[in-house]
N, C-alpha and C positions, 0 to 999 in steps of 0.2 A: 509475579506482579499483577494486582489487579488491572483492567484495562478500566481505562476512561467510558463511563454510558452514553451515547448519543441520545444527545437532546435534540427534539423535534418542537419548537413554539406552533401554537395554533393560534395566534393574533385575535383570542376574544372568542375563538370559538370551543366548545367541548371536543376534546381530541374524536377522530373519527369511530375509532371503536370501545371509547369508553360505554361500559354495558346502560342499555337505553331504561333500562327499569329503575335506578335509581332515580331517587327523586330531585328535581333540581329546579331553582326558584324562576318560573316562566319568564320573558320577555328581556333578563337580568346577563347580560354579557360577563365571561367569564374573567376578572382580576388578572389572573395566569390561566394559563391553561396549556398545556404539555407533557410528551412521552420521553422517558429514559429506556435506552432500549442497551438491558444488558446481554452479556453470553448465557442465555440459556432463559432468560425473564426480559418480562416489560411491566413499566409499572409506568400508569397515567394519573394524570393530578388534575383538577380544577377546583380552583379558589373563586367564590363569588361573594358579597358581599348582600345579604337576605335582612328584609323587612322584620322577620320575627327574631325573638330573643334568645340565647343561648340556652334556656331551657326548653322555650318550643322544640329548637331545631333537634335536640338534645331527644327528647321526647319523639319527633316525628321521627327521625333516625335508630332509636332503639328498637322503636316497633315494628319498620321496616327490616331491619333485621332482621328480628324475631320472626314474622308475618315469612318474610324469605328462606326460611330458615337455614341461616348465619348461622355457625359458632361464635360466639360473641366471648372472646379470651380476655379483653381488659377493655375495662372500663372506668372511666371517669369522668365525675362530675359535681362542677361547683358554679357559682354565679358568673363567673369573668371567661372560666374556662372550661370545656368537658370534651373528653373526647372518647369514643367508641372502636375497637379494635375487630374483626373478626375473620375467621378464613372459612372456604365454603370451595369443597373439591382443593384444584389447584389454584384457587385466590384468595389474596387477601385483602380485605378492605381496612381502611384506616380514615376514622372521619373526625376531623378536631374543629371545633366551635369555639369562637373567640369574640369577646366584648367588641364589638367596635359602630360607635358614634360621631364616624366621619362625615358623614353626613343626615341632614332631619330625618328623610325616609329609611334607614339603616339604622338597625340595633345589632348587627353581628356579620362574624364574615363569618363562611365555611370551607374549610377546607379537605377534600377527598381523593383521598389515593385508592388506585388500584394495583393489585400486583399478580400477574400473572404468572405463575411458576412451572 
């Protein structure tokens, strides 16, 4: 039986050791943000919700891989949706870009996991 992950909330902030090189939208409090911590891995998330468009972010986030050099294993991308997959040593990253115009200054949220294995 698999065991239940401990969820850790970080109330708006970037969990503590989410890796500080990723790029993340300045001044922009984090939607969610929090750690599952399984038997053997931890995998951290922050969702924020960015000024530029799911192709910027899309764009900014491939090259940052690339520039890092990520394995980048799946990729996808279209206007509403795209997302970026890659692992690098024992991590993986998983970045998904979504349409959203909940508010004037917002064209998109993003969403980023890490997983530590």
């Amino acid at each position: 039986i698999a065991q239940e992950p401990l969820r850790t909330d970080f109330n708006g902030n970037v969990p503590p050791d989410f890796p500080t090189d990723i790029p993340l939208v300045e001044d922009i409090k984090p939607e969610q943000s929090y750690s599952l911590d399984y038997v053997g891995q931890k995998q951290l998330t922050t969702v924020f919700l960015s000024p530029a468009t799911v192709k910027e972010n899309y764009t900014l986030y491939s090259d940052f891989l690339k520039k890092q050099n990520w394995n980048v294993v799946n990729k996808y991308e279209s206007a509403q949706l795209s997302s970026l997959y890659g692992t690098k040593e024992n991590t993986d990253i998983n970045v998904t870009i979504s349409e959203n115009t909940s508010k004037p200054s917002v064209k998109s949220e993003v969403s980023i996991g890490i997983l530590r294995k």
